[in-house]
ZASE-590187 format. One record per residue: residue in three letters; x, y, z of N, C-alpha, C in turn. Coordinates in steps of 0.001 Angstrom, whole numbers, plus 500000, padded with zeros to 6 digits. Layout:
N
ALAXYZXYZXYZ;...
REM end
This chain:
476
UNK869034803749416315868729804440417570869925804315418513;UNK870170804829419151871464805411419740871120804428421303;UNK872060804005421778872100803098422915873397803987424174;UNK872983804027424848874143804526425607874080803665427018;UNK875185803368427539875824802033428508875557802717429686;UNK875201801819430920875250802171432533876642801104432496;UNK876774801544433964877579801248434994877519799733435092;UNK875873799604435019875415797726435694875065797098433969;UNK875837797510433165875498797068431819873844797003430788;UNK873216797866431521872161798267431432872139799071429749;UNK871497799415429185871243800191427900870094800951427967;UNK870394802439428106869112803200427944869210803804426531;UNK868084804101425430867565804421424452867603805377424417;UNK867926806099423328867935808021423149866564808277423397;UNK865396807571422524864373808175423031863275807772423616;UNK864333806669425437863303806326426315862820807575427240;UNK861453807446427645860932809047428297861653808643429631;UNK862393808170429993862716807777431824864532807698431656;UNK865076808655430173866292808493429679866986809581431212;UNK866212810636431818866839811138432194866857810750433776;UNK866131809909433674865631809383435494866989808106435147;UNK867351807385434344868208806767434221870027806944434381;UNK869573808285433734870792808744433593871636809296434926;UNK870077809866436073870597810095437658870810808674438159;UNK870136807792438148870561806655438710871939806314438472;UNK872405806442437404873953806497436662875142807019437708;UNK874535807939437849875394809054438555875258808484439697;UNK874281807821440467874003807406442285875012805839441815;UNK874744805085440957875852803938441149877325804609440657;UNK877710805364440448879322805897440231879493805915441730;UNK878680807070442434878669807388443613879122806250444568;UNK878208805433444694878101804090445436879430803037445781;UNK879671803355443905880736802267443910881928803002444515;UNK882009804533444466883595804825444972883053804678446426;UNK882224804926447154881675805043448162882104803691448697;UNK881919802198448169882373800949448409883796800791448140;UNK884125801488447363886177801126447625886773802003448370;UNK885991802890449484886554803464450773886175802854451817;UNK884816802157451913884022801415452700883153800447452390;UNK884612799229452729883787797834451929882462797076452757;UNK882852797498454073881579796482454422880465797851455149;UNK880668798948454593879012800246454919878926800095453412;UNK877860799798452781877044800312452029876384801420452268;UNK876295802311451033876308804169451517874527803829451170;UNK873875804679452022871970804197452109871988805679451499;UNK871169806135450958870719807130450503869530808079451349;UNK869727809178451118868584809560452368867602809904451578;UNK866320809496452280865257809465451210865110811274451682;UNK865197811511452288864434812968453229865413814085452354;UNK866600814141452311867298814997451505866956814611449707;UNK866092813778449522866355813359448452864886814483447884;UNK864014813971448889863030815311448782863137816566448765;UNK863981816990449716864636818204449101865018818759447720;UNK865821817977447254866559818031446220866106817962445033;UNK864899817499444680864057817018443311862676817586443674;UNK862199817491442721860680818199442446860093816328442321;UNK858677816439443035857938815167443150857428814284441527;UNK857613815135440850857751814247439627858661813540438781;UNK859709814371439127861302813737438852861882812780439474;UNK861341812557441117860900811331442192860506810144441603;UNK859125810416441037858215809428440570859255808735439354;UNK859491809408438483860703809507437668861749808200437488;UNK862136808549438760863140807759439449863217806525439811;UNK861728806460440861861117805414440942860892804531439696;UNK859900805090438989859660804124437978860886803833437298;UNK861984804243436975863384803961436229863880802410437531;UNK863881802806438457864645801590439506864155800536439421;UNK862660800797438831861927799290439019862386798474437517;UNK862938799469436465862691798906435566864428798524435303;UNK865252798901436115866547798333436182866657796936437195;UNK865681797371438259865761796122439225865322794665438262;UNK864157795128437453863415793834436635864501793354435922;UNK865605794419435073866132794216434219867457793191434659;UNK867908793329435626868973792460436858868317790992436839;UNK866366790850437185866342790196437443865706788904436161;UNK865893789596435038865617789259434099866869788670433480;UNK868068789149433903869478788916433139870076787721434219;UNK869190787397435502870174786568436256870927786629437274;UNK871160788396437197871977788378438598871572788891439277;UNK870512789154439688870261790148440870870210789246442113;UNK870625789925442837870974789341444422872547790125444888;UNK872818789607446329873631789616447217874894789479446279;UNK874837788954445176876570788288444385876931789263443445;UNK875490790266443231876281791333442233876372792956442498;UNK877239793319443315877023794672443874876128795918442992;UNK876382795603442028875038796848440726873600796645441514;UNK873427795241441371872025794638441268871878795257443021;UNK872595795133444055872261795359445551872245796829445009;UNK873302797574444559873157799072444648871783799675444306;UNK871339798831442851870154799837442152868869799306443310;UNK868693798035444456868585797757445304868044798859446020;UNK869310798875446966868716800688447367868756801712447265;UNK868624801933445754868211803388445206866714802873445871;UNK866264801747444704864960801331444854864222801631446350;UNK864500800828447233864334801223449008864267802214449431;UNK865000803357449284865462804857449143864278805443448468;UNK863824805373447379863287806046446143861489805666447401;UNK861122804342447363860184804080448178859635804360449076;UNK860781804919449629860316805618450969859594806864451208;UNK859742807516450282859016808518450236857751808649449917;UNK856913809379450594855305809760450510854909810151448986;UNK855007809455447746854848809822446807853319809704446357;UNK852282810711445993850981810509445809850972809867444029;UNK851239809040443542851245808504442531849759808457442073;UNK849270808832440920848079808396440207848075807025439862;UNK846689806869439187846338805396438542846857804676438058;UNK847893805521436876849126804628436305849996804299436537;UNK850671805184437400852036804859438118851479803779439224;UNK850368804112440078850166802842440653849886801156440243;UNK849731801326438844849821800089438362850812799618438116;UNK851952800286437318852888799984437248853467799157438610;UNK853639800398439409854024799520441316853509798256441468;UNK852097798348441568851739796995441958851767796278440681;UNK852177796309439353852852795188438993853935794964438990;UNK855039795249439390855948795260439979856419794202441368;UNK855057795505442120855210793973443419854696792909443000;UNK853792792405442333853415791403442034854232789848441473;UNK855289790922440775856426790170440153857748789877441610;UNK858184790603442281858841790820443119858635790926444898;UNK857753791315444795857094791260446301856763792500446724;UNK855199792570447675855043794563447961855728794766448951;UNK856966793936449402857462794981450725857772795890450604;UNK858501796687449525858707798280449756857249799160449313;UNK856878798193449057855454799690448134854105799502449082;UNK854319798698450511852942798393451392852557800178451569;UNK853136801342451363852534802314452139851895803085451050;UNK852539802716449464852134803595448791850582802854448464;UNK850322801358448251849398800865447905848213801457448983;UNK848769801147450197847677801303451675847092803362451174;UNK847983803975450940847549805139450507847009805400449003;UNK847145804623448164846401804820447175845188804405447510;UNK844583803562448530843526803014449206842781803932449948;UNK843561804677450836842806805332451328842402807216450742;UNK843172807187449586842591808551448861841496808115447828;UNK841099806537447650840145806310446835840432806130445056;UNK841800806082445214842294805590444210842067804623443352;UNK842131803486444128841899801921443673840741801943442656;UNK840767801305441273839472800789440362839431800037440359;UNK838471799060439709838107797424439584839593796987439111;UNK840174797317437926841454797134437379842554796979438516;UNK842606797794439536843594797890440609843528796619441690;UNK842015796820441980841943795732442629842413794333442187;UNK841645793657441193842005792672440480843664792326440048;UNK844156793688440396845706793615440130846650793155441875;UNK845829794371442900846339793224443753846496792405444577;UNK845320791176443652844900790479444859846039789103443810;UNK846774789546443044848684788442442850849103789041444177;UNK849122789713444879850211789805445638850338789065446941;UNK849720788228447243849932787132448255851010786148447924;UNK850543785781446284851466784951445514852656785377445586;UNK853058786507445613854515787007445614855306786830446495;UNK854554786439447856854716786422449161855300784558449612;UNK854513784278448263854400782861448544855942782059449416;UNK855705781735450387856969780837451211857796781602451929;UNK857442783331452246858375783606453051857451783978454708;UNK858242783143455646857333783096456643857725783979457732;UNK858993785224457245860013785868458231858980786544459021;UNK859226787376460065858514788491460643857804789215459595;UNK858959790000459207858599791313458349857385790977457065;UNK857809789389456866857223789046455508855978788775455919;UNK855401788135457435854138788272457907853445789702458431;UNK854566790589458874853420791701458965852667792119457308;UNK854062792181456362853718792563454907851931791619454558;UNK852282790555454859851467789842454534849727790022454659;UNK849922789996456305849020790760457226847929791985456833;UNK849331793335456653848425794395455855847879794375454092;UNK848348793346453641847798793194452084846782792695452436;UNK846463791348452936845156790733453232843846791330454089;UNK843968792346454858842791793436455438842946794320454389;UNK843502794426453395843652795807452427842776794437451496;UNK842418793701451226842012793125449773840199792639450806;UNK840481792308451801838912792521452323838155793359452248;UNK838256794892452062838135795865451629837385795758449893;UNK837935795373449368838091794759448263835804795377447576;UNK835535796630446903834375796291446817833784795539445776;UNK834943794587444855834749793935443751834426792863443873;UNK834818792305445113835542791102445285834139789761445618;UNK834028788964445279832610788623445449832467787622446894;UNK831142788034447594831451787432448830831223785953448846;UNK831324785562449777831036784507450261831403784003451900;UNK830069783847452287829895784209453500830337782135453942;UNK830803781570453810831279780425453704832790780686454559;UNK833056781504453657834974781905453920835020782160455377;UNK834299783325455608834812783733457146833242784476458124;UNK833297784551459132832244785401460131832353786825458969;UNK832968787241459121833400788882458681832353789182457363;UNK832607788204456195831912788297455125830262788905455053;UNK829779788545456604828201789187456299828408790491456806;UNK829550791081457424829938792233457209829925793266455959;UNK830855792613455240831402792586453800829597793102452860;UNK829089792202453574827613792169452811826567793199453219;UNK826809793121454584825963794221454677826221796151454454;UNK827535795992454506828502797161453795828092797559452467;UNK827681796610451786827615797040450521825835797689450095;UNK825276796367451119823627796812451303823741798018452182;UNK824160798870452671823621799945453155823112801330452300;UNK822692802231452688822363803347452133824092803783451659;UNK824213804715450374825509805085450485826407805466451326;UNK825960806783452115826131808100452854826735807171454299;UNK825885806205454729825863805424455770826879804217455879;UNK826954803746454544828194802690454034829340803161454203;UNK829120804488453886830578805747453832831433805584455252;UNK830664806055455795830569806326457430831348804900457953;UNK830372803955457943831161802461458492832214802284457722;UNK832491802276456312833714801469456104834760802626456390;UNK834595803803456514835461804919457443835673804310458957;UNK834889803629459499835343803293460509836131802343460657;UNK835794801545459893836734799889459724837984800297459145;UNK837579801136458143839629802016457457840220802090457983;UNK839792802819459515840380803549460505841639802357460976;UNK841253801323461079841873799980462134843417799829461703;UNK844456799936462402845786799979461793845993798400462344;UNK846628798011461158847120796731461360848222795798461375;UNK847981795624462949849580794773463656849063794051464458;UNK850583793390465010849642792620465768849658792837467223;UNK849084794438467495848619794719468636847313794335468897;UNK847075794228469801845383794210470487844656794886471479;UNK845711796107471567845245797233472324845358798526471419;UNK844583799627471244844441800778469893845555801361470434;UNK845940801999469727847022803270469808846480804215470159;UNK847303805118470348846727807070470697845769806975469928;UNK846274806853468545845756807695467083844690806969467105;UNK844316806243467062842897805172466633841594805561468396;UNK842392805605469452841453806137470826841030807638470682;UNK842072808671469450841325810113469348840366809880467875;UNK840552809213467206839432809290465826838195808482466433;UNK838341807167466943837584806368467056835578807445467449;UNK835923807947468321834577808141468708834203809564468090;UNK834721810067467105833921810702465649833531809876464882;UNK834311808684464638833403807486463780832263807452464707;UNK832172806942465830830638806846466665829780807706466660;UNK830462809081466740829566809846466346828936810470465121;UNK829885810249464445828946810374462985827443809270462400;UNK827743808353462897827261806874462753825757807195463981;UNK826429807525465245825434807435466150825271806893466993;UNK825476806934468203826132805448469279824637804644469202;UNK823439804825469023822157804116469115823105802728467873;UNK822748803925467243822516802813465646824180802105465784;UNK825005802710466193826346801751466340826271800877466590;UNK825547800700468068825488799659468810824666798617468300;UNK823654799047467685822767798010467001823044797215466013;UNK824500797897465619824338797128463972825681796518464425;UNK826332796547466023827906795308466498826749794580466788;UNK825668794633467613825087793484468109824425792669467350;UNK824170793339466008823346791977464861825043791344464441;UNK826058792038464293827389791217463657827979790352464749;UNK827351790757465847828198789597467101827243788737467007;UNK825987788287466858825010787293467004825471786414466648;UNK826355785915465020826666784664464996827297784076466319;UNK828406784700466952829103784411468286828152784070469484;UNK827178784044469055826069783202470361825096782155470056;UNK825507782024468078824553780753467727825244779312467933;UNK824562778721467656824866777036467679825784776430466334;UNK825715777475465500826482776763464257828100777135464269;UNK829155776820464043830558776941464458830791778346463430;UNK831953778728463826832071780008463354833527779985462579;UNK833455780419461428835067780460460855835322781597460739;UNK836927782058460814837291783521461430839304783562460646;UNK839044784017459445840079784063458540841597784949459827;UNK842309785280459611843201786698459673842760787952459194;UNK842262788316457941841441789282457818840476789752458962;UNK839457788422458979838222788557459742838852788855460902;UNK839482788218461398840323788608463225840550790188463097;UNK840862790471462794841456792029462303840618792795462710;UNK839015792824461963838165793534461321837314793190463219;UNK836971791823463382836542791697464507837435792796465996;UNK838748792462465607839251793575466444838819794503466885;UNK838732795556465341838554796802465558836792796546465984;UNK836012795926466103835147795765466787834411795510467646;UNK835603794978468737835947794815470081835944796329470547;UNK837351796751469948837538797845470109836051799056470453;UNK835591799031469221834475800459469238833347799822470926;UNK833299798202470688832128797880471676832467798677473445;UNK834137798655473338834298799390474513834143800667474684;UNK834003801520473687833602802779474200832174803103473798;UNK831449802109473649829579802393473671829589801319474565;UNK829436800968475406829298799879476425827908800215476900;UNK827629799093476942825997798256477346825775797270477756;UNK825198797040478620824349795257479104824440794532478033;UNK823467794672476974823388793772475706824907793585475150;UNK825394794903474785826588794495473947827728794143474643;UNK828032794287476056829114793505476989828473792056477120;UNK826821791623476737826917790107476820827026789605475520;UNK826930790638474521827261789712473193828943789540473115;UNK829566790445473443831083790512473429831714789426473761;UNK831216789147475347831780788513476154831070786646475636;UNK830119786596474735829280785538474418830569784636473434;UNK831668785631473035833062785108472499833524783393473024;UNK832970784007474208833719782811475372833427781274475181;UNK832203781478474750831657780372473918831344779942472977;UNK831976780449472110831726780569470599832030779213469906;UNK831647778161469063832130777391468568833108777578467757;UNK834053777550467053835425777793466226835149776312465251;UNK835072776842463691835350776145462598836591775443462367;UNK837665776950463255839413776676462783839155777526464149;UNK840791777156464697840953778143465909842171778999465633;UNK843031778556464745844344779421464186844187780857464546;UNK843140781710464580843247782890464693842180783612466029;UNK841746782525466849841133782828467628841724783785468715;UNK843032783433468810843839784158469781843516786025469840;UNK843664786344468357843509788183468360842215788498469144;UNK840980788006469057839800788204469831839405788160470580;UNK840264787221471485840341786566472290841069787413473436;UNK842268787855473183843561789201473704842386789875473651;UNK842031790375473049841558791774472962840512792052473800;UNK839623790385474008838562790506474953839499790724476543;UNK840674790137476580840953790516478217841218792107478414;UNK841335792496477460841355794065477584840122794250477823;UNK838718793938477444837167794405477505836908793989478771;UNK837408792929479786836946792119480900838156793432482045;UNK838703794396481767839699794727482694839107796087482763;UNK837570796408482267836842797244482255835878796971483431;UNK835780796023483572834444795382484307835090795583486154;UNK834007795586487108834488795215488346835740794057488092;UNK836625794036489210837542792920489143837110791520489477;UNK836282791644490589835476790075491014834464789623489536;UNK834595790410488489833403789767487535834530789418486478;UNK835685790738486432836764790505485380838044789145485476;UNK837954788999487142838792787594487237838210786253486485;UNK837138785992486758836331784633486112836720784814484645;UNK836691786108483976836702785825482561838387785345482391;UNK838925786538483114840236785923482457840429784448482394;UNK840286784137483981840651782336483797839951781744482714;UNK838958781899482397838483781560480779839142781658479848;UNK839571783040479884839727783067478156840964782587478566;UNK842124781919479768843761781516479768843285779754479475;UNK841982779357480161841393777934480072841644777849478358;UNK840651778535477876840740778763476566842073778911475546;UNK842422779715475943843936780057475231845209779282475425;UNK845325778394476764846270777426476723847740778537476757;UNK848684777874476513850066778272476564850041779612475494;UNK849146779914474523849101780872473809848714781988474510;UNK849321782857474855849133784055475904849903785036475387;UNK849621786137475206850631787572475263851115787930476541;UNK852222788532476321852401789688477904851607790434478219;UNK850568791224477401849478791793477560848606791149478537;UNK848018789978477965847473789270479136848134789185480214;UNK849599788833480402849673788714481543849642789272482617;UNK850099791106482242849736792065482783848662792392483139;UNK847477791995482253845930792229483008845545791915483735;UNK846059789783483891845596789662485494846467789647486377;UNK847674789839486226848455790585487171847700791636488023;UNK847251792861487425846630793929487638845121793702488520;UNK844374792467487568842924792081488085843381791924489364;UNK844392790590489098844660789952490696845077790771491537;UNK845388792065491388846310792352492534844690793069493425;UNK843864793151492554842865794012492818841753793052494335;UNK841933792035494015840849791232494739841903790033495769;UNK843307790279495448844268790030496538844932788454495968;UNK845069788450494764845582787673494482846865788134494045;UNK848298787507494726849800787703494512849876786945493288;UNK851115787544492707851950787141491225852098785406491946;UNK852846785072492924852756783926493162851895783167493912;UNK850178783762493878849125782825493709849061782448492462;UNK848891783228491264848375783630490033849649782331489555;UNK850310781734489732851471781033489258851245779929490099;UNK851136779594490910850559778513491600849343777816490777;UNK848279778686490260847618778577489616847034777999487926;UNK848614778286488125849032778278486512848621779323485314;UNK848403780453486122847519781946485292848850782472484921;UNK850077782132484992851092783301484582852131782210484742;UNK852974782370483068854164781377482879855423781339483951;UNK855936780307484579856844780336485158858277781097484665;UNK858870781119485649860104782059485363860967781012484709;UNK861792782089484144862975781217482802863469780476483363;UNK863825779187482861864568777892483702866013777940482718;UNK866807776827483407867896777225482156867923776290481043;UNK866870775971480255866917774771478918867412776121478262;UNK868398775361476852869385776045476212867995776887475597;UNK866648776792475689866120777483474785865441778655475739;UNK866141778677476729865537780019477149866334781072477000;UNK865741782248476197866368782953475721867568783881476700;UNK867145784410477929867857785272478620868759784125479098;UNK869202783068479009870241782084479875870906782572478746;UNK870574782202476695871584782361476100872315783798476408;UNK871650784847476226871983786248476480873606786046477505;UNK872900785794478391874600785424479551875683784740479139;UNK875422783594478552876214783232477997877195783673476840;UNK876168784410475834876640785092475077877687786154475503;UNK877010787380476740877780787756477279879136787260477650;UNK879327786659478111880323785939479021881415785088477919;UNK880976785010477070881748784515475538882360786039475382;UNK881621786443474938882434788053474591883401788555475609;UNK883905788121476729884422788687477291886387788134477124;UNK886121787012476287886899785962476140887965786316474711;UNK887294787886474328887973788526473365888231789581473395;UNK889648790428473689890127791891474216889859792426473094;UNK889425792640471774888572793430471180887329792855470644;UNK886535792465471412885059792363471420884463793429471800;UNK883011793563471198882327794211471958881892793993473427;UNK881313795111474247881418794689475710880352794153475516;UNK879465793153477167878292792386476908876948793507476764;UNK877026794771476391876158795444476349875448795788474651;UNK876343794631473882876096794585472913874794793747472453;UNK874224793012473587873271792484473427871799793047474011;UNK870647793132473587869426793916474635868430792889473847;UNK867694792387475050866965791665474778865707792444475407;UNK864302792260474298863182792691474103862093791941473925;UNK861413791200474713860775790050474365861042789001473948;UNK860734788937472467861180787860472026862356788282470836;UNK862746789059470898863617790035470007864826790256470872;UNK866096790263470047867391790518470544867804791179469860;UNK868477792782469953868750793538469157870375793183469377;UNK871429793329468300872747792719468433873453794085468098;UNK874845794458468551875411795706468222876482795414467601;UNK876671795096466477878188794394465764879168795517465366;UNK880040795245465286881157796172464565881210796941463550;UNK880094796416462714879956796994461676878397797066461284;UNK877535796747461806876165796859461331875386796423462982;UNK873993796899462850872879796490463767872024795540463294;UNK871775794552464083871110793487463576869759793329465299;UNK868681792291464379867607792380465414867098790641465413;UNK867158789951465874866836788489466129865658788163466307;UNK865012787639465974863380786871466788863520784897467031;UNK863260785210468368864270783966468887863086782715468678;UNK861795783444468488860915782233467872860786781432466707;UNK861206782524465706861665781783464487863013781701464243;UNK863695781671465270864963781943464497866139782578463477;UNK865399783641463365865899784624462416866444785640462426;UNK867329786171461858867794787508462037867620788184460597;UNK867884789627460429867392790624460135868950792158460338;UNK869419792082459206869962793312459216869019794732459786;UNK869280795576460511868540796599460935867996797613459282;UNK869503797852458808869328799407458153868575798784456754;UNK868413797387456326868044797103455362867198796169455272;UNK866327795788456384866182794376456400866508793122455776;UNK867870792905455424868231791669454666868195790619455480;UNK868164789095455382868245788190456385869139787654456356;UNK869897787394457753871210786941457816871103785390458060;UNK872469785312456768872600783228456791873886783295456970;UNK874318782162456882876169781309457233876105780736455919;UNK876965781173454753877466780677453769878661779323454147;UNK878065778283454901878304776860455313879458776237454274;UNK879793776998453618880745775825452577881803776790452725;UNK881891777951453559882679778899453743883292778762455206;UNK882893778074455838882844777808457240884496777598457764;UNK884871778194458718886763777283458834886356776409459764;UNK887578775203459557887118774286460183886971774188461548;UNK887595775582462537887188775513463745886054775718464126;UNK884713776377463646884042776765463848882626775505463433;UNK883507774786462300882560773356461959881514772605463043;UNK882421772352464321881814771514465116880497772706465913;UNK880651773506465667879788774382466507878570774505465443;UNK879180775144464470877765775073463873877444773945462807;UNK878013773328462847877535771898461614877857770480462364;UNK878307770483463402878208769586464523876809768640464182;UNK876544767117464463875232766818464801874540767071465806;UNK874975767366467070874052767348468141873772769274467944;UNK874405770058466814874064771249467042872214771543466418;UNK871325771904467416870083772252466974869939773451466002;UNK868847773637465515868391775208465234868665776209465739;UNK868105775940467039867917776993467936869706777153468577;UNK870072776253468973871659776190469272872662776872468105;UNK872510776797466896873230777245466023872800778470465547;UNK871827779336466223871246780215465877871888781361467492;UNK872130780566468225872456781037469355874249781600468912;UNK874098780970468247875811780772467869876295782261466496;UNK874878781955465883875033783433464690874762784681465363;UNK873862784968466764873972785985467729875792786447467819;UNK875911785208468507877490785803469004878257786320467931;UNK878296785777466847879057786038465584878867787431464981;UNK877575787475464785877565789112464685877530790086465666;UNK877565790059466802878314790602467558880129791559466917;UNK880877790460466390881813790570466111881912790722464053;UNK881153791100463407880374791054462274881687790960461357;UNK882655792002461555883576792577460712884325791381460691;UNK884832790238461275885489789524460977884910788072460770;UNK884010788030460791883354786987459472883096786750458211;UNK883635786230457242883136786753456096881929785587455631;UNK881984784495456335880966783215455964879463783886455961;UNK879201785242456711878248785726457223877787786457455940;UNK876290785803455571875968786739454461874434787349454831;UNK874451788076453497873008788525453380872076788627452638;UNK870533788123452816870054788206451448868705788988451559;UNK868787790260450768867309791192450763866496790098450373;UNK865202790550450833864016789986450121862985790723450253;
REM end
């Protein structure tokens, strides 16, 4: 049988059926590589949108399935990573190829999710979430991916917790999955979903589908225009009747356990209680306040979401709650909240600096090296100390996020974990430390240098990206 050679030492078969989806990939790493000996530090991204153009949706699929089976094949031989430019290239074909809205059937979706299973679902979270919601999924599918947490196992980045996030409300869903009302509040959900009439089951878990999941705690456009056709299909009587038997545990005496899933699902059930509002169901809502907690790890989402339900109410009834749920919540607060009783207070004449007197709203940034906008200045003010630096406008800070403008790439920081994040690829940026010159030693390998201090220090650096080379990157 006839063997014919890639680029990345690969061997495709005269008569593999994916000989010709191989053979374009062929042609995209020729591309790539001259593309890299004109421009060593742009890697050329592929556009997924012209790519649609250009191919018919099965020759796509095609493609796809060929990348996964070169990516395995990299990672089967040893080198795949950051050290072997093939293995990054067929990389992002892969990323590229993903991006696109591909309606894959049963098989090709197995394939994917075994795939992620082996590798991780960050590129395939949209195709799985949509094979979900066209009704795709069989017992077989399911059972396939509920490995994919495991895949996940130890990465605690941003991106790798939102990934995380939407697999785990996608496997609650789950109608295989056997309950146990032990695990979480949510589960007699789970249960009574399944006990309903069909037609009627339909209807609710259409509503719970509906819930997009991040970690907002206020709905979007899109979820405030569907939401109340779910109510109305359902019925605001019978709506309301069947949040107020699922909020009851939240007013018994026995403690309540409340997964990440369950937070989620409770969300979007916050949510609907505000637009059927009632006596009964604003006191079961608000009955939150006292809820016993099994675990409190995730109390916070229900918790947010209730100061949004209390900013409905008169303000003299909505102030008392807030100070509750901040009594309650401790230093764990969103800006969301803080804006609400900002807003409450201003209503019943309480100033930003009562509300802080009070201790209802965090004091202003002091200068410990860990407040983020002191580093920002500093950073600034470093950059100025180099006639081809970027100017200090290279930095924009966003919460807890610092977007960086380097010379050669965009990068985005989260100053809570410490991490950065290539923009165009999400790779995560490290300091190849054994690469380090020795001027730069005491700064970042210093003893008194912290985490957070030496992290302050990889800001500035990529700033100036192009002339580092210690600065690496690693997809995941």
């Amino acid at each position: 049988m006839d063997r014919l050679p890639c680029p990345d030492g690969y061997f495709i078969e005269s008569q593999d059926p994916l000989r010709y989806a191989h053979e374009q990939i062929n042609l995209w790493l020729v591309e790539q590589e001259e593309w890299d000996g004109k421009h060593p530090h742009q890697p050329q991204i592929m556009d997924h949108k012209a790519l649609k153009k250009q191919f018919k949706t099965p020759q796509l699929i095609e493609f796809l399935e060929a990348a996964m089976v070169r990516s395995d094949w990299h990672q089967a031989q040893g080198n795949a990573g950051p050290g072997n430019p093939h293995s990054v290239r067929i990389h992002y074909i892969l990323v590229s190829l993903s991006r696109l809205p591909l309606a894959l059937h049963a098989e090709q979706m197995r394939l994917v999710i075994d795939f992620a299973a082996r590798r991780g679902p960050y590129q395939f979270c949209d195709h799985i979430e949509d094979a979900f919601q066209r009704g795709l999924l069989d017992a077989d599918l399911w059972s396939r991916l509920h490995a994919l947490p495991q895949a996940m196992s130890g990465d605690n980045s941003v991106g790798g917790q939102a990934i995380r996030r939407r697999i785990g409300v996608l496997l609650w869903h789950d109608p295989y999955d056997e309950i146990d009302l032990k695990r979480c509040w949510s589960e007699a959900v789970r249960r009574d979903l399944r006990a309903m009439p069909e037609e009627r089951g339909k209807m609710w878990r259409s509503a719970l589908e509906a819930t997009p999941i991040s970690d907002s705690t206020e709905p979007p456009s899109a979820w405030n225009k569907q939401a109340p056709k779910q109510v109305a299909a359902i019925g605001e009587a019978a709506f309301r009747e069947q949040l107020l038997a699922w909020f009851a545990p939240f007013q018994g005496d026995e403690p309540v356990r409340l997964t990440m899933a369950g937070s989620h699902i409770l969300k979007a059930l916050l949510w609907y209680a505000r637009l059927i509002r009632h006596a009964r169901l604003d006191a079961a809502v608000f009955a939150l306040l006292d809820t016993k907690w099994k675990n409190k790890q995730f109390k916070f989402r229900p918790l947010t979401v209730l100061a949004g339900s209390a900013a409905l109410l008169p303000p003299v009834e909505a102030y008392p709650i807030l100070v509750r749920i901040h009594a309650i919540m401790g230093g764990n607060l969103s800006a969301r909240f803080e804006k609400v009783i900002k807003e409450i207070g201003e209503k019943i004449g309480r100033t930003p600096d009562d509300l802080l007197a009070e201790g209802l709203l965090k004091p202003p940034p002091n200068t410990q090296p860990v407040d983020v906008s002191a580093i920002l200045k500093k950073l600034e003010k470093m950059n100025t100390m180099y006639p081809n630096a970027p100017p200090p406008s290279r930095f924009h800070y966003y919460g807890d996020y610092i977007e960086i403008e380097g010379l050669r790439d965009r990068y985005r920081a989260h100053t809570p974990s410490c991490t950065v994040r290539r923009l165009r690829d999400q790779a995560l940026v490290e300091l190849d430390y054994a690469r380090v010159p020795s001027h730069w030693r005491p700064l970042l390998l210093g003893a008194d240098a912290t985490e957070f201090y030496k992290f302050a220090q990889l800001l500035f650096l990529l700033s100036m990206d192009e002339r580092f080379d210690f600065i690496t990157f690693r997809l995941t």
